[in-house]
N, C-alpha and C positions, 0 to 999 in steps of 0.2 A: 412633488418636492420631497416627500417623507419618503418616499422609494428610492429615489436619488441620492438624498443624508444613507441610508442604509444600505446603499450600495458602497458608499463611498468609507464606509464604518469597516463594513468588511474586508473590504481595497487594505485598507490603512490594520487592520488587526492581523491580515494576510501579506503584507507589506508587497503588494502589487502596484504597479501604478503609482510609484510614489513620486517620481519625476513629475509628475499632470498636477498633480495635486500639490507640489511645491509651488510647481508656477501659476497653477490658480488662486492660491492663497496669498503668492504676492500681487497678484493685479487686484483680487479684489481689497487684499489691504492699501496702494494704492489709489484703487477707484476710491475708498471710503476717506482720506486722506485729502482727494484732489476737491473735493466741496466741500473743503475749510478755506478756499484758495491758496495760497502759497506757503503751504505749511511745509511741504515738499518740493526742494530744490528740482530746476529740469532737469539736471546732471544726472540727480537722481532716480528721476522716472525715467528717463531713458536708458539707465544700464537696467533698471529692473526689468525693461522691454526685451532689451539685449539678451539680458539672462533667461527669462522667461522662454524665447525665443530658441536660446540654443537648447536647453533641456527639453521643449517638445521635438526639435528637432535629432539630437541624440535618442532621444527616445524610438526615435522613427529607423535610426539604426539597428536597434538592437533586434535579436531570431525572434521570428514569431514564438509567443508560448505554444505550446503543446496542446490545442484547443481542438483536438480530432488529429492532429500530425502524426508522426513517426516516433517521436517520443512518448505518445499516450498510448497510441496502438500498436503493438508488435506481436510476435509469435517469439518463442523461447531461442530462435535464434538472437534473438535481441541481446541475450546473458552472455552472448559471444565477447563481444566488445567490452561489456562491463559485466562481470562475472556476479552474482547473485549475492555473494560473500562479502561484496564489500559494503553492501548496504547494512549490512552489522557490527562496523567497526564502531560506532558510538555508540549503539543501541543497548537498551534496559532491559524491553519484551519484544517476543516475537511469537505470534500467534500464526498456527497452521492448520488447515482444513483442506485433506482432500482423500478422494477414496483410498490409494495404499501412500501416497506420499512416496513413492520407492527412487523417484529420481529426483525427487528434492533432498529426502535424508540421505543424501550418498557421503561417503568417508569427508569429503575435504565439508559441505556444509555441515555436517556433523561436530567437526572438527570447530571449525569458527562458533557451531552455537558453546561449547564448552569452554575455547577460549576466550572468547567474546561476549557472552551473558552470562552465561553460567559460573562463570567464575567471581562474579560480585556478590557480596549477598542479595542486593536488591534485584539480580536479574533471575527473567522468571521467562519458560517456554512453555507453551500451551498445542498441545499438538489434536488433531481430531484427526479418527479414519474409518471405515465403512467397519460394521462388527460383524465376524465373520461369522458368527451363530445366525446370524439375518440371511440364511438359505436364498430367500428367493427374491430381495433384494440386492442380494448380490451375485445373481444369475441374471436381474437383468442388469445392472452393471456391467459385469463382463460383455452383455452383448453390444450394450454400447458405445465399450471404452475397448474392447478386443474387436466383438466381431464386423467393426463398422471401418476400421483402420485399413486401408488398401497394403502397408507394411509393418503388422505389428515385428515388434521384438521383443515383448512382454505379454504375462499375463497376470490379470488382475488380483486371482485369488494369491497364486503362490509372490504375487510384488507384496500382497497386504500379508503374505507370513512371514515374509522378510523383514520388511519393517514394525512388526510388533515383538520380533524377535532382538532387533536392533533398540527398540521403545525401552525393553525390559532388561536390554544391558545399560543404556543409557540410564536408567532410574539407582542402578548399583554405583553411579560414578559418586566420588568423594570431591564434590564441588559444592561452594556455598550459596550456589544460586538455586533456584527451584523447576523441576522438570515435572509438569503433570500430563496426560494424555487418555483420552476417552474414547467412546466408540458411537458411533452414529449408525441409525438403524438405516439407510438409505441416499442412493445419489439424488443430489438435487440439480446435477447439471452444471457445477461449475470448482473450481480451486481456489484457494484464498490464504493469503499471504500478508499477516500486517505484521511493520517494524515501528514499534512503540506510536501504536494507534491514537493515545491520547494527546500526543505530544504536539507541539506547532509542528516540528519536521519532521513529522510521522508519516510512512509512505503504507499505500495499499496496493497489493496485486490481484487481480483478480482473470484466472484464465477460464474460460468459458469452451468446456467439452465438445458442445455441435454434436453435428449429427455422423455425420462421415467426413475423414479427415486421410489426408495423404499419410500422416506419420502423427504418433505424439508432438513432437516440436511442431506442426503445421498448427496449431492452436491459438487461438489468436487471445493477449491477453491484455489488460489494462494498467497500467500504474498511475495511481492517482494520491493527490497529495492537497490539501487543503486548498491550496492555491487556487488548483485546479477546480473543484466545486466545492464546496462546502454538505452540499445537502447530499450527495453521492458519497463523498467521503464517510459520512455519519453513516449513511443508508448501510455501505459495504461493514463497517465498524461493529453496527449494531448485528448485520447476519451472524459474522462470530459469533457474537455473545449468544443470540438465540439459542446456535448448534448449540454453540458449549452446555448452556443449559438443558438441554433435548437429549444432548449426552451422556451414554455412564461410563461408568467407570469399568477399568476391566476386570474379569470374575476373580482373579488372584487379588485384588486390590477390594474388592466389595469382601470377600472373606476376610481381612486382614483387619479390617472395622469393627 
């Protein structure tokens, strides 16, 4: 019973399942109503049957959620349809972690994170990528992100100069929102993408490197959203922050202190 109340807490703070739980709430206020005897007209109890009735059945209409489907699981062809940009028109923060980042920070997302967070005061982007002084952490990097790809068209070291070169014009823009980025001594095996993490409709992506892959795009990766779990959500939420923590800052930026 105490499992089921807090299941059903979550349901309701998640606002999932709300139809089940309208019409549960009115039979059992009914039920509790109907041993008064006729305190409640039969007119009455029978639309609340009625209604009861059509909302689990509506309900039985609606797409399945995204519970292992094709909207939870995808590869980067997924951005095809719905382009990665647009999950940043409302957003606050957008936190990033991945070895060079080089095909996420491309001109047009670049573009959306300055017009689109950057431009508030309150928004703020946190970026993470492999530190290129980390020799031989990222010699095995490359081997596993170049030399295990049956079609690269990148490679790791000169993606990650690209983008600390793009990091360090980005830090000169004249916008009132906040841009910081740091360096992580090593891959842990996967990329990671949150849009305003703490928020109710805070989304997380999370793609998962592998071992040998047809191409980059052949990647399989996650977007998950509270709804979806709660305790994965927090899980992916909380990795961020570890890195970030784990991270420093870069050596122009530690001199500057």
């Amino acid at each position: 019973m105490r499992e089921a109340l807090r299941r059903a807490g979550r349901d309701l703070r998640n606002r999932r399942n709300i139809e089940a739980y309208v019409a549960a709430g009115i039979a059992i206020v009914f039920a509790v109503l109907s041993v008064f005897g006729d305190v409640v007209p039969d007119n009455l109890r029978w639309a609340a049957l009625f209604a009861g009735i059509a909302l689990l059945v509506y309900r039985l209409t609606l797409p399945d959620r995204p519970g292992g489907g094709a909207e939870l699981l995808q590869d980067r062809t997924g951005f095809d349809d719905r382009p990665f940009t647009t999950l940043l028109n409302h957003a606050r923060e957008v936190r990033i972690f991945a070895p060079s980042a080089v095909n996420l920070l491309n001109p047009r997302t670049c573009d959306a994170l300055r017009t689109k967070i950057l431009n508030r005061a309150d928004g703020a982007v946190r970026v993470v990528v492999l530190d290129p002084d980390q020799r031989e952490a990222l010699r095995l990097a490359g081997k596993q992100l170049d030399d295990s790809v049956d079609f690269p068209i990148q490679r790791l070291e000169p993606s990650l100069s690209t983008t600390l070169e793009q990091l360090r014009t980005m830090r000169t823009w004249a916008v009132p929102g906040d841009l910081e980025y740091r360096l992580f001594g090593y891959n842990p095996g996967f990329s990671l993408v949150a849009i305003d993490p703490g928020e109710r409709h805070g989304v997380i992506i999370v793609e998962f490197h592998g071992f040998h892959n047809e191409s980059t795009n052949a990647r399989m990766h996650i977007e998950l959203r509270r709804s979806d779990s709660e305790h994965w959500y927090t899980y992916w939420a909380n990795q961020f922050d570890r890195i970030w923590q784990a991270a420093t800052a870069p050596p122009a930026e530690r001199l500057s202190r």
